[in-house]
ROLUM-560578 format. One record per atom (N, C-alpha, C, O, CB): residue number from 1; chain; atom name; x, y, z. Coordinates in steps of 0.1 Angstrom, whole numbers, plus 5000, padded with zeros to 4 digits. Glycine has a CB too. Layout:
% residues N
+-----+------+------+------+------+------+
: pos : unit : site :    u :    v :    w :
+-----+------+------+------+------+------+
: NUM :    A :   CA :    X :    Y :    Z :
...
+-----+------+------+------+------+------+
% end
This chain:
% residues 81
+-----+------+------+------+------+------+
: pos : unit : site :    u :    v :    w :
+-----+------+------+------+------+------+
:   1 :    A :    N : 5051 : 4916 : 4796 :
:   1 :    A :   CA : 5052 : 4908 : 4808 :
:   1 :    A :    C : 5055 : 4917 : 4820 :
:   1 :    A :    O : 5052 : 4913 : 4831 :
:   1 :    A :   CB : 5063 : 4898 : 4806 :
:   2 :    A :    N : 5059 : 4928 : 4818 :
:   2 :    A :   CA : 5066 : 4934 : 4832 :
:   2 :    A :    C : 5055 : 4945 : 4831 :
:   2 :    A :    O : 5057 : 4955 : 4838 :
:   2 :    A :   CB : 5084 : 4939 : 4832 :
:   3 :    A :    N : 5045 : 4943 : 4824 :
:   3 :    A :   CA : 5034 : 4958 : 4824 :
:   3 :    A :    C : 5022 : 4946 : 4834 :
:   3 :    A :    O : 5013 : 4950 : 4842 :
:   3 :    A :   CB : 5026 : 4967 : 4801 :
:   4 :    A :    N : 5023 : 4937 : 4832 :
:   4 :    A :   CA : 5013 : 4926 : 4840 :
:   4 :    A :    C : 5021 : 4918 : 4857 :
:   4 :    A :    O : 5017 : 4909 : 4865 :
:   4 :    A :   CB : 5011 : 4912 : 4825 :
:   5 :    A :    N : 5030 : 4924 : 4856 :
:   5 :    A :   CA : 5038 : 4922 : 4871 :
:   5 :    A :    C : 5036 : 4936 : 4879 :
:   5 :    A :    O : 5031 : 4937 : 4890 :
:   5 :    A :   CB : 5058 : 4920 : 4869 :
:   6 :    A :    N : 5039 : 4946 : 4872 :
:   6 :    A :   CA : 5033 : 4957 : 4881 :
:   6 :    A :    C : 5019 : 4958 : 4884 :
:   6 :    A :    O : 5014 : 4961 : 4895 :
:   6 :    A :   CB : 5035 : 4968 : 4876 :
:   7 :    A :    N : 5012 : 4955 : 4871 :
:   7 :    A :   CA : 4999 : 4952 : 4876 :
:   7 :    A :    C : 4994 : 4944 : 4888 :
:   7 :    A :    O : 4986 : 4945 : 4898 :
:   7 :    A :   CB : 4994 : 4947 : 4869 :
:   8 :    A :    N : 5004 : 4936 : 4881 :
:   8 :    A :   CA : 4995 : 4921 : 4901 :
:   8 :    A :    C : 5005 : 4928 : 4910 :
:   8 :    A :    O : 5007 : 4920 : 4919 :
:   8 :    A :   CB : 5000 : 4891 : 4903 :
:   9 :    A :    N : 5013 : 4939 : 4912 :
:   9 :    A :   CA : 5017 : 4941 : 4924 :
:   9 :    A :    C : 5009 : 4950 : 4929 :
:   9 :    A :    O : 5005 : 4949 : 4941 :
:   9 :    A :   CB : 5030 : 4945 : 4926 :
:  10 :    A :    N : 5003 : 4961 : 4919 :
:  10 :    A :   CA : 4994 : 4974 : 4922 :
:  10 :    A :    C : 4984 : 4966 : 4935 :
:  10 :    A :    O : 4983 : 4967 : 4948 :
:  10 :    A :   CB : 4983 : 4983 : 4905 :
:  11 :    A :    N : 4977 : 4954 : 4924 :
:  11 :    A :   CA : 4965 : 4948 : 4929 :
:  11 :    A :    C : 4968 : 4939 : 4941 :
:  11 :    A :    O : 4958 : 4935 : 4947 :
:  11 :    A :   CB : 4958 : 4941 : 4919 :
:  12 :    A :    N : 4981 : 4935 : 4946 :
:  12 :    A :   CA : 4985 : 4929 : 4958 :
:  12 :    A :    C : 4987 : 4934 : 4968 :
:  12 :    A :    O : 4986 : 4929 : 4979 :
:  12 :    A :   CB : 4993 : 4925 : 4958 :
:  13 :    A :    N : 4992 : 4951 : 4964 :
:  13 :    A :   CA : 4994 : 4960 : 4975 :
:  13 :    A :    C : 4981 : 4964 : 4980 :
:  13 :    A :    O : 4979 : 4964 : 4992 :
:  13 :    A :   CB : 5002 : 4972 : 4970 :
:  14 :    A :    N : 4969 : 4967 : 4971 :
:  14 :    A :   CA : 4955 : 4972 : 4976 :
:  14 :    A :    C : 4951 : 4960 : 4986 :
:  14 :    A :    O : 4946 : 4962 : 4997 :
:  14 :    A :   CB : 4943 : 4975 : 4962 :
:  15 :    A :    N : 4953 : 4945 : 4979 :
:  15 :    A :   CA : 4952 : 4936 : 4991 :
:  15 :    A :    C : 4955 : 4936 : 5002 :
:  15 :    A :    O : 4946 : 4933 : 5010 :
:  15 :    A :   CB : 4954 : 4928 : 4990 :
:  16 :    A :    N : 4962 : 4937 : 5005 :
:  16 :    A :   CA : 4974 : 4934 : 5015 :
:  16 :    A :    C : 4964 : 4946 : 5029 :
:  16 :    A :    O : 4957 : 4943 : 5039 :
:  16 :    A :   CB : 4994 : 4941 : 5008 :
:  17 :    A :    N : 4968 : 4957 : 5021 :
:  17 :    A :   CA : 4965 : 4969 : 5024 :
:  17 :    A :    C : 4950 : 4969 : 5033 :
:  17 :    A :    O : 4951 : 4972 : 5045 :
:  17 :    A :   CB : 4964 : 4977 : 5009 :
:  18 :    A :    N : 4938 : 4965 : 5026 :
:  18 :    A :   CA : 4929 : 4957 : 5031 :
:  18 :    A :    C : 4927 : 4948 : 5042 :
:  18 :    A :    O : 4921 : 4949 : 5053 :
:  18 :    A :   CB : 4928 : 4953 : 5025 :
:  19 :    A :    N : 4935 : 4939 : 5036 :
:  19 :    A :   CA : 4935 : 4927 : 5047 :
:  19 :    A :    C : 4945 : 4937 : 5061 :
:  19 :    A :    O : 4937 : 4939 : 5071 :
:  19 :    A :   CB : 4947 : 4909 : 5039 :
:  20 :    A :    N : 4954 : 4941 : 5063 :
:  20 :    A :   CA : 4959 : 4945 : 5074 :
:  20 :    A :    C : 4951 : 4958 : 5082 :
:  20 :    A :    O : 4953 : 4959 : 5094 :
:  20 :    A :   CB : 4973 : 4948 : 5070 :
:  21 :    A :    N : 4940 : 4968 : 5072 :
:  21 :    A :   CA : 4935 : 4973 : 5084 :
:  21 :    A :    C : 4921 : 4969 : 5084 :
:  21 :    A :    O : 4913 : 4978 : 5087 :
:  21 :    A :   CB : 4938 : 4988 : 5086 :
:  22 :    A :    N : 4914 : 4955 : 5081 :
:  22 :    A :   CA : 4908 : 4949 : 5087 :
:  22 :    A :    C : 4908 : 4942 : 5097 :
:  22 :    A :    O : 4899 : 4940 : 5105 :
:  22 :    A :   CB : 4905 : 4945 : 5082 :
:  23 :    A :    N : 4923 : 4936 : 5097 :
:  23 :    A :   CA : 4927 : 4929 : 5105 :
:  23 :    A :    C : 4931 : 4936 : 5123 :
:  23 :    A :    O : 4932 : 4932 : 5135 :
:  23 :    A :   CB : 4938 : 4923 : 5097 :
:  24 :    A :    N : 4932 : 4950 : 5115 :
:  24 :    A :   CA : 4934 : 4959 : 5129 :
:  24 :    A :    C : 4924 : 4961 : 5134 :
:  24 :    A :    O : 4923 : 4959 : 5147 :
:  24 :    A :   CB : 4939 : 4974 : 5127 :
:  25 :    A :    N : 4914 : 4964 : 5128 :
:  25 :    A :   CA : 4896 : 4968 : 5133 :
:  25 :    A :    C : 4893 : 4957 : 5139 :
:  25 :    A :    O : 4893 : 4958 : 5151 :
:  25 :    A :   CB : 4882 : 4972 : 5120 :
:  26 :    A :    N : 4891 : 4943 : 5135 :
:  26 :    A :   CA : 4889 : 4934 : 5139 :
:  26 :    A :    C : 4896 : 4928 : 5157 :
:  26 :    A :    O : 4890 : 4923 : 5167 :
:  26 :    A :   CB : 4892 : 4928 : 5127 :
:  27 :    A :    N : 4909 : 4932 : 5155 :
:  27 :    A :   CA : 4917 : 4928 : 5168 :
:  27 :    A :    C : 4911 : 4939 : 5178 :
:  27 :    A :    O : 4905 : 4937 : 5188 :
:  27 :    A :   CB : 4936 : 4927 : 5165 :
:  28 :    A :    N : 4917 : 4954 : 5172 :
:  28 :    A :   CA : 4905 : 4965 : 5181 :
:  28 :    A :    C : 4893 : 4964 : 5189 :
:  28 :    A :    O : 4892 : 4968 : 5200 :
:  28 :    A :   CB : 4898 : 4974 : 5173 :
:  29 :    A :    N : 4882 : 4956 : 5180 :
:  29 :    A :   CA : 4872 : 4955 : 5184 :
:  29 :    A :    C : 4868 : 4945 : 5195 :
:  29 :    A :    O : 4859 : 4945 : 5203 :
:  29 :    A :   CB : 4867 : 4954 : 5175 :
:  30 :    A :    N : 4879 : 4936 : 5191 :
:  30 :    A :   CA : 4875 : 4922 : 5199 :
:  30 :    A :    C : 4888 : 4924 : 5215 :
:  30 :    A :    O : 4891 : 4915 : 5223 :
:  30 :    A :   CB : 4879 : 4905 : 5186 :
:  31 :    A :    N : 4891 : 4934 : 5216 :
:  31 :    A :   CA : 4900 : 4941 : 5230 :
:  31 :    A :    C : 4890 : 4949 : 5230 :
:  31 :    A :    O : 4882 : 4946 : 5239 :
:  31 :    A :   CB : 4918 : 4949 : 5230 :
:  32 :    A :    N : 4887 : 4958 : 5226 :
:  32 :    A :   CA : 4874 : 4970 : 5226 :
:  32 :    A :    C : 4862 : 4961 : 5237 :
:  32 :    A :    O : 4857 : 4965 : 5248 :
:  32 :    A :   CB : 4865 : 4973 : 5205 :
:  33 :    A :    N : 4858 : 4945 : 5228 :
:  33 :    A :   CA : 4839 : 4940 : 5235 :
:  33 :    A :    C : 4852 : 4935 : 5247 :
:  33 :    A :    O : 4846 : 4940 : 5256 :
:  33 :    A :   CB : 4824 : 4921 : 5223 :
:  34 :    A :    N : 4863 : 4930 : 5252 :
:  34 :    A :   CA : 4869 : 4926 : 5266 :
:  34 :    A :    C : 4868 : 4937 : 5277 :
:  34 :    A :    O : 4869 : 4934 : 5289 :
:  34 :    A :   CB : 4884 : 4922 : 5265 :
:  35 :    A :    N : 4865 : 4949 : 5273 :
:  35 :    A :   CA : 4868 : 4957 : 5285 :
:  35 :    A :    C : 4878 : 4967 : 5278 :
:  35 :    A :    O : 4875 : 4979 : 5277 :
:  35 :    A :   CB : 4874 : 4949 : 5300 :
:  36 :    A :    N : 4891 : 4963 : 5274 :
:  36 :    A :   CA : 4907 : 4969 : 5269 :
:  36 :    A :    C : 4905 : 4982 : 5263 :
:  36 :    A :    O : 4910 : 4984 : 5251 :
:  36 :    A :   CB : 4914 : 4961 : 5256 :
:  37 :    A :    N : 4897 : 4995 : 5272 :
:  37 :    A :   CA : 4901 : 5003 : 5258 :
:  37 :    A :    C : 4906 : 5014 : 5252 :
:  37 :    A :    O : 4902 : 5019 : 5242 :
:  37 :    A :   CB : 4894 : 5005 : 5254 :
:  38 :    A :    N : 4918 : 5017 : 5261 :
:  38 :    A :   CA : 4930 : 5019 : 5257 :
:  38 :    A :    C : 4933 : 5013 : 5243 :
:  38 :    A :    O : 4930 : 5017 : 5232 :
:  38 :    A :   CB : 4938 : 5015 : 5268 :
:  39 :    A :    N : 4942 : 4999 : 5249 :
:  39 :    A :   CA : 4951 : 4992 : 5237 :
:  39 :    A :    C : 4939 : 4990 : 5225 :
:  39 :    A :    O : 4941 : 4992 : 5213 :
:  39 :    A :   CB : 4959 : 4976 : 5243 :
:  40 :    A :    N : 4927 : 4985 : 5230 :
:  40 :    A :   CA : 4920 : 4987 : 5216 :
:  40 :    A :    C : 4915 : 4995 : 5206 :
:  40 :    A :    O : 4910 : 4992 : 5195 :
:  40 :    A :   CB : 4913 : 4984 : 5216 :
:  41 :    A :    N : 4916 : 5007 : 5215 :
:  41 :    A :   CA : 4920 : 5021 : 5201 :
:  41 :    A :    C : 4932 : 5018 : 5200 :
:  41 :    A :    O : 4934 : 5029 : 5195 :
:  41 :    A :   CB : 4919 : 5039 : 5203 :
:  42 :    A :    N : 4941 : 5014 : 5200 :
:  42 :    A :   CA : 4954 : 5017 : 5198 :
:  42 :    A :    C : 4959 : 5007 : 5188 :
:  42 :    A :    O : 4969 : 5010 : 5182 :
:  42 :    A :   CB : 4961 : 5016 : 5211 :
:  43 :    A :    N : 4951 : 4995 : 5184 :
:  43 :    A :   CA : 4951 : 4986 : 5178 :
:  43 :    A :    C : 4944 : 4991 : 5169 :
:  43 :    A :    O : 4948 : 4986 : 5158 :
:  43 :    A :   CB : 4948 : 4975 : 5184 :
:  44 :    A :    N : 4933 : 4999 : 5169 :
:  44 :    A :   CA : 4926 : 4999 : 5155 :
:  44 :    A :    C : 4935 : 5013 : 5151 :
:  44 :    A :    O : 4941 : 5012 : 5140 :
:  44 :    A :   CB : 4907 : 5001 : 5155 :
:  45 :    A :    N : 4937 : 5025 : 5156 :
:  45 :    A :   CA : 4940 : 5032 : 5149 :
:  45 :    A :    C : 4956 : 5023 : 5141 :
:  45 :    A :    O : 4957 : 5019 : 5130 :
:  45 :    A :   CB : 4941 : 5047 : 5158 :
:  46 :    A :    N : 4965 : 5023 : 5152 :
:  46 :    A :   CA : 4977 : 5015 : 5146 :
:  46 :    A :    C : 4972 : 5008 : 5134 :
:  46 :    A :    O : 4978 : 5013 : 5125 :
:  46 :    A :   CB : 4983 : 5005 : 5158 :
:  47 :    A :    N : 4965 : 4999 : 5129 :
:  47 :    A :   CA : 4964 : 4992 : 5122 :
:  47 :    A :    C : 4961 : 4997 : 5111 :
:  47 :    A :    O : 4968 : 4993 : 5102 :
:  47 :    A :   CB : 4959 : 4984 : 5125 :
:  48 :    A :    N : 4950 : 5006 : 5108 :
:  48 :    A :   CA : 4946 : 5017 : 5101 :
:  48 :    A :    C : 4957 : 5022 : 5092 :
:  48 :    A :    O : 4959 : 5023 : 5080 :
:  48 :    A :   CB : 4941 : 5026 : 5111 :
:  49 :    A :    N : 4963 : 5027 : 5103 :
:  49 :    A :   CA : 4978 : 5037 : 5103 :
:  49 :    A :    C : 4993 : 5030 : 5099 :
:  49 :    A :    O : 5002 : 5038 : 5096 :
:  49 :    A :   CB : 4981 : 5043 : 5119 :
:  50 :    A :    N : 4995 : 5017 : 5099 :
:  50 :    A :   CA : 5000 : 5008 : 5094 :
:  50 :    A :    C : 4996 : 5002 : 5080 :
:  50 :    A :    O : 5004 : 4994 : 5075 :
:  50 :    A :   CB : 5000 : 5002 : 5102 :
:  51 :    A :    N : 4988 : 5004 : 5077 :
:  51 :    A :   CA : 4980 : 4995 : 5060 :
:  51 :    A :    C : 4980 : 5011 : 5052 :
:  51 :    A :    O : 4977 : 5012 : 5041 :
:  51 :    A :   CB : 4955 : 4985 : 5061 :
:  52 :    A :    N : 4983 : 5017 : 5057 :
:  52 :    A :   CA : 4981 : 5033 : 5051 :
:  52 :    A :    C : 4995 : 5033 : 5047 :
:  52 :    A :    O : 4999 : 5031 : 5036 :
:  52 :    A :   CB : 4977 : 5048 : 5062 :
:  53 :    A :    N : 5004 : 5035 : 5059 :
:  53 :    A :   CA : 5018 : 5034 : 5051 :
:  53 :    A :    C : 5027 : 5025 : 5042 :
:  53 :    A :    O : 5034 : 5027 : 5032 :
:  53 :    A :   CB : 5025 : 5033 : 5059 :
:  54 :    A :    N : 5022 : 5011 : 5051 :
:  54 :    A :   CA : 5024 : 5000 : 5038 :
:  54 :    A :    C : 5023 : 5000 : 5024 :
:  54 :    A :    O : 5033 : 4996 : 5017 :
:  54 :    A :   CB : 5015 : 4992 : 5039 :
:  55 :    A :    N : 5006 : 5006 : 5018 :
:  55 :    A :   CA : 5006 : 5011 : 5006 :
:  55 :    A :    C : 5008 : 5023 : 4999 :
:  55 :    A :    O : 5009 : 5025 : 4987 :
:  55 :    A :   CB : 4998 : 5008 : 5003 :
:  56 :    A :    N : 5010 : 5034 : 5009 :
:  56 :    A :   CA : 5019 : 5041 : 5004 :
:  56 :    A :    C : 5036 : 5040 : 4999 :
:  56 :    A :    O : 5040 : 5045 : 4989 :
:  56 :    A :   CB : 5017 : 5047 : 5010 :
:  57 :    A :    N : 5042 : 5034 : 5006 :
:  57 :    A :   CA : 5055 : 5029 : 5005 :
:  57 :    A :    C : 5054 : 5024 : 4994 :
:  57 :    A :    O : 5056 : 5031 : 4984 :
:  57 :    A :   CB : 5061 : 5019 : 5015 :
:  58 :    A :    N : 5049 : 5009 : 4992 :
:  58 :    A :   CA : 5046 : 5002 : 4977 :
:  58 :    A :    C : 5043 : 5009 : 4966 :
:  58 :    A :    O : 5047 : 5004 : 4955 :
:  58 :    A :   CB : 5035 : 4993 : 4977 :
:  59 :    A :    N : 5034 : 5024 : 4965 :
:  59 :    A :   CA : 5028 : 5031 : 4954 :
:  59 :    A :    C : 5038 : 5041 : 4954 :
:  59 :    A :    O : 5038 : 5047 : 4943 :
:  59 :    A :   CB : 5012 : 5036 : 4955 :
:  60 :    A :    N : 5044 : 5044 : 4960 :
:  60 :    A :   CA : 5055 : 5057 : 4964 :
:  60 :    A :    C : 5063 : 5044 : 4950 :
:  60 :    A :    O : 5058 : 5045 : 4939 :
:  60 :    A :   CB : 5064 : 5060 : 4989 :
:  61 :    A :    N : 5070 : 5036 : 4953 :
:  61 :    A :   CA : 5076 : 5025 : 4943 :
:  61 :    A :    C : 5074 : 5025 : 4926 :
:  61 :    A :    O : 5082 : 5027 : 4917 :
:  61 :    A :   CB : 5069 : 5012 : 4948 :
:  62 :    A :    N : 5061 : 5021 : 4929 :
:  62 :    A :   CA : 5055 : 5014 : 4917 :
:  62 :    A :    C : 5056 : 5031 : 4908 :
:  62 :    A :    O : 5061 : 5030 : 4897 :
:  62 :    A :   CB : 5036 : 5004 : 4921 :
:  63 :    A :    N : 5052 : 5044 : 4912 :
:  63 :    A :   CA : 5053 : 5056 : 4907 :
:  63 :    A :    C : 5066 : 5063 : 4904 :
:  63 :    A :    O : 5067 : 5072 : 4896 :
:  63 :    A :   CB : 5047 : 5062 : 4914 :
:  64 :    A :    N : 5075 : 5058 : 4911 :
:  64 :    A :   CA : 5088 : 5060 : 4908 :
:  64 :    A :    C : 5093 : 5049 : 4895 :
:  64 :    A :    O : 5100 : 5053 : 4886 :
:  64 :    A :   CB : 5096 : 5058 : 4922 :
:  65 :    A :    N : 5089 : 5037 : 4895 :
:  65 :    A :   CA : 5090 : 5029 : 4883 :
:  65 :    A :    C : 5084 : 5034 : 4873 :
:  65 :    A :    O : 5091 : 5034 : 4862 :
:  65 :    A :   CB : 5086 : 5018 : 4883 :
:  66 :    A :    N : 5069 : 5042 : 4872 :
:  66 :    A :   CA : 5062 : 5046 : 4861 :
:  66 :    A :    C : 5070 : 5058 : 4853 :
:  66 :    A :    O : 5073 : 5059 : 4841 :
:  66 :    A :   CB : 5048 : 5050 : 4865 :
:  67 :    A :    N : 5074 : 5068 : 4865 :
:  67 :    A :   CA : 5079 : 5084 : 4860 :
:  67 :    A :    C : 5091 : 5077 : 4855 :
:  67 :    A :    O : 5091 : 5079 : 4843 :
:  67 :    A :   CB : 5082 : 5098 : 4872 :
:  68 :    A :    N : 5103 : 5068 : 4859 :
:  68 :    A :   CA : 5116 : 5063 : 4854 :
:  68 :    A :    C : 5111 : 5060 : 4837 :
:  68 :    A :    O : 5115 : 5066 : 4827 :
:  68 :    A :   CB : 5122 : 5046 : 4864 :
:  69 :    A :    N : 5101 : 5051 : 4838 :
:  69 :    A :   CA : 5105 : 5046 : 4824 :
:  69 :    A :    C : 5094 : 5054 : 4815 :
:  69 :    A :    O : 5088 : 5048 : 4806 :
:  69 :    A :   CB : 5105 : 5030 : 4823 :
:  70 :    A :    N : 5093 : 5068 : 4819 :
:  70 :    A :   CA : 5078 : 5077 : 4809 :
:  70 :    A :    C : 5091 : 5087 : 4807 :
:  70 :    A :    O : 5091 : 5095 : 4797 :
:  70 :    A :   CB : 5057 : 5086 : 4821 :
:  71 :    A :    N : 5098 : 5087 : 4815 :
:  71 :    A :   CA : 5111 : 5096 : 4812 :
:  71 :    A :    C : 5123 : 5091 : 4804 :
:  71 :    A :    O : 5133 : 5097 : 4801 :
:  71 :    A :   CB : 5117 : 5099 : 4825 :
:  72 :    A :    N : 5120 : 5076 : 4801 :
:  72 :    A :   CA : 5134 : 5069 : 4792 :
:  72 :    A :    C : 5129 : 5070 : 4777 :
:  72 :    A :    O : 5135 : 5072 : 4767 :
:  72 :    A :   CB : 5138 : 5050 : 4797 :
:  73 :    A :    N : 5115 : 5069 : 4779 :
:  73 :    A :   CA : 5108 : 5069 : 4766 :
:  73 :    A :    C : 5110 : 5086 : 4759 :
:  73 :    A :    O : 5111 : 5089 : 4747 :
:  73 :    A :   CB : 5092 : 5065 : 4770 :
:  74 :    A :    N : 5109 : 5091 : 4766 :
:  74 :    A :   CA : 5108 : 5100 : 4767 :
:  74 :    A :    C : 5121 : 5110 : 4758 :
:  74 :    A :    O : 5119 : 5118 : 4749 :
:  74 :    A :   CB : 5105 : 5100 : 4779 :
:  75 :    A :    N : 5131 : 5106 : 4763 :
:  75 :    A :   CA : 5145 : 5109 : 4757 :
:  75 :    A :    C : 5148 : 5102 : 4747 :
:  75 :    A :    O : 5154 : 5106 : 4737 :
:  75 :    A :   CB : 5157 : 5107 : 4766 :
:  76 :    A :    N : 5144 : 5089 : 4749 :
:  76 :    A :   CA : 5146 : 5083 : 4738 :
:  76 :    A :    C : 5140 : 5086 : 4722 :
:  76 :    A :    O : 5145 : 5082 : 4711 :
:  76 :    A :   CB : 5142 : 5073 : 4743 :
:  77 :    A :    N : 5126 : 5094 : 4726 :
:  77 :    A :   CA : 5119 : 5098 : 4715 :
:  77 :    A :    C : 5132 : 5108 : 4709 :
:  77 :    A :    O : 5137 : 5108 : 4699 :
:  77 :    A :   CB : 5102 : 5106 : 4719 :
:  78 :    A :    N : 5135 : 5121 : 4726 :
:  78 :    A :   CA : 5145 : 5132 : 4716 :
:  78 :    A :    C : 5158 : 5133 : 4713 :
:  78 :    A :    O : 5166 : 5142 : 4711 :
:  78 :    A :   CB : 5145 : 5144 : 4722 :
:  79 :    A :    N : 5161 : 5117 : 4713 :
:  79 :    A :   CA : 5178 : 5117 : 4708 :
:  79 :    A :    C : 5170 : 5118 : 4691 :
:  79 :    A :    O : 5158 : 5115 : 4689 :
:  79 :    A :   CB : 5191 : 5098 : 4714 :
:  80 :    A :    N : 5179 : 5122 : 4680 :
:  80 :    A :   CA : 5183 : 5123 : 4668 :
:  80 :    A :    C : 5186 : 5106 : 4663 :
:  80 :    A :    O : 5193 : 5100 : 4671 :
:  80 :    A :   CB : 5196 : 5135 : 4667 :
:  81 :    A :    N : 5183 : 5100 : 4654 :
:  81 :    A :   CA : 5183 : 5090 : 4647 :
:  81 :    A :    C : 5192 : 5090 : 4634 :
:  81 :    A :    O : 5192 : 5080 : 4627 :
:  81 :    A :   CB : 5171 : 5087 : 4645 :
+-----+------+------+------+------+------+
% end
């Protein structure tokens, strides 16, 4: 159960991830066709640059959960029985 929770988080985070620097390009673009274009680079890179950290943070996580418990197993194999 908890090998299929990390899973739908891996695959929520790539969503997310997605959706927010589409959502940046999109808002960019549409200040970009007004004239704006300053703030509309500033909106796409930001957004870009924000869905980047987002899923890093989350996989930075989810990789620290994997090494935790590849390392419990791990000792657990070399304790003596």
């Amino acid at each position: 159960m908890r090998a299929l929770i990390i899973k739908s988080l891996d695959l929520l985070v790539w969503l997310l991830a997605i959706l927010i620097a589409l959502a940046g390009l999109v808002i960019g673009f549409m200040a970009l066709g007004q004239g704006q274009v300053l703030p509309g680079l500033g909106m796409i890179v930001g957004g870009v640059l924000y869905a980047v950290v987002f899923a890093g943070m989350f996989f930075i996580l989810i990789g620290i959960h994997d090494n935790t418990k590849r390392t419990a197993d791990a000792v657990e194999r070399m304790t003596p029985r």
